[in-house]
N, C-alpha and C positions, 0 to 999 in steps of 0.2 A: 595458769601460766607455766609454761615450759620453763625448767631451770637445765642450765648450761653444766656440762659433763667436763670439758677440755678447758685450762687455761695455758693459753699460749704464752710465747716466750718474753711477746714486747711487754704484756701484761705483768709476768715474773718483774721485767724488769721497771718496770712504772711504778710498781709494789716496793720494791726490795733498796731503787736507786742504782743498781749495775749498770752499764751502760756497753762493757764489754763479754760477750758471750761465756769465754771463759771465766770469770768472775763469778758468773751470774751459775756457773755449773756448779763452780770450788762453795757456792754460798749453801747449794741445796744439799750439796754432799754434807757440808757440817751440820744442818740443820734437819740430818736425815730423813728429807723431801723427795724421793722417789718421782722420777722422770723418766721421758725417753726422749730417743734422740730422732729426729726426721731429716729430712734434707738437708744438707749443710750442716749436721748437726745441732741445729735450732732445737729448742727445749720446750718437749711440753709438757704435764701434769694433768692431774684431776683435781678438781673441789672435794672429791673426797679423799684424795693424797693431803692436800694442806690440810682440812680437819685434821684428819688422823694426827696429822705431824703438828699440828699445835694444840692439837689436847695431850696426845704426849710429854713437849717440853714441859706444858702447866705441870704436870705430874713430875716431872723430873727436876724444874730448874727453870729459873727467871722466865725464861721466855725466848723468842728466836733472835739471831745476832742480829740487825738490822745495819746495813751499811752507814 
């Protein structure tokens, strides 16, 4: 089975509960979730961006802010 590299933005936001782009940026900045940005700005990541960034909060503190 192939596993998926890119999680897009609507996904971020189906996840997180943002509904507004900007929101959804200000959420990954505090969460220091490393993005980029494509057309319109739209937000994408990697599966191995989130890993990374929630083995780290474990390590640091509660866990990620969740809207």
């Amino acid at each position: 089975m192939k596993s998926r590299a890119f999680v897009y933005q609507e996904e971020l936001m189906r996840a997180t509960g943002y509904e507004r782009q900007g929101d959804l940026r200000k959420w990954c900045e505090r969460n220091n979730l490393p993005y980029l940005e494509g057309k319109e700005g739209r937000l994408i990541t990697t599966v191995d961006a989130i890993n990374k960034a929630v083995s780290r909060d474990l390590d640091d503190k509660e866990g990620w802010e969740i809207a």
